[in-house]
C-alpha positions as CSV (number, residue, x, y, z in Angstrom):
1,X,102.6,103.3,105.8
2,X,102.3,104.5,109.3
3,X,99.4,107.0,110.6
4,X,101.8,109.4,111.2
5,X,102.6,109.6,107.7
6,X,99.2,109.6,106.5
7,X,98.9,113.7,107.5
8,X,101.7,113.9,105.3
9,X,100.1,112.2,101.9
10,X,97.1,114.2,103.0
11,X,99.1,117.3,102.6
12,X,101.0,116.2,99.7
13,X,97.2,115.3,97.9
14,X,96.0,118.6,98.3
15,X,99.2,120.5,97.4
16,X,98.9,118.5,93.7
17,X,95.0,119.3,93.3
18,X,95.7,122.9,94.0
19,X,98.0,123.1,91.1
20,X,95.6,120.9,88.8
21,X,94.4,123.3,86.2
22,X,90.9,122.4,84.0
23,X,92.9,122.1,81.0
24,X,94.4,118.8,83.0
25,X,91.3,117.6,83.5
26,X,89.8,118.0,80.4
27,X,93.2,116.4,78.9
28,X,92.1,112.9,80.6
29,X,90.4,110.7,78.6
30,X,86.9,110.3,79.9
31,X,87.0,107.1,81.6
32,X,89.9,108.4,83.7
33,X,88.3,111.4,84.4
34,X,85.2,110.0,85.1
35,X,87.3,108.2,87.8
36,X,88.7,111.2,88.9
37,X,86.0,112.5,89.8
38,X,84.5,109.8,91.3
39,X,87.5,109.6,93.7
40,X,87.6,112.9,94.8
41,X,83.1,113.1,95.3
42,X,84.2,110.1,97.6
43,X,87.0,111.6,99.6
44,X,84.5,114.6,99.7
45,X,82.1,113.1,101.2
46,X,84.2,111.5,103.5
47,X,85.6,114.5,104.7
48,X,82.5,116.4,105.2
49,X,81.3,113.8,107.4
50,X,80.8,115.2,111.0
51,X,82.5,113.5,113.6
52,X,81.4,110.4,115.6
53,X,80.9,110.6,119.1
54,X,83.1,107.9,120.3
55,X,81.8,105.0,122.4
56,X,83.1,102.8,125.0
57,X,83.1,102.5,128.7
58,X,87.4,104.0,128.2
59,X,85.4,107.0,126.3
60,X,82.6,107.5,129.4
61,X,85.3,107.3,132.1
62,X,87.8,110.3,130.1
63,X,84.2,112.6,129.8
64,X,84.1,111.6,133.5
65,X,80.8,109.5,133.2
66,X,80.5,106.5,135.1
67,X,80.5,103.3,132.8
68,X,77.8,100.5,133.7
């Protein structure tokens, strides 16, 4: 899978959880839902991560910084 189409699955993810109702949920037996939402407190945290500054002298020179 390329990284083009990874917005794509992301999109595709999101669209499937937003039609998940609690009645699926609670339909899984608890080992897979325990999985379930172990996946998804992952992802979570994962997403609310706040963005790295990104290092390198390439990275200094496009800020126009002067790399040692």
């Amino acid at each position: 899978m390329s990284s083009t189409e990874f917005p794509m699955l992301i999109e595709k993810t999101v669209a499937l959880l937003t039609h998940l109702t609690e009645a699926d949920v609670q339909a899984l037996p608890p080992a897979e839902r325990r999985r379930f939402a172990d996946l998804l407190n992952h992802w979570a945290k994962i997403a609310e991560r706040p963005d790295l500054p990104k290092a390198g002298f390439i990275e200094q020179l496009a800020r126009g910084e002067r790399a040692n």
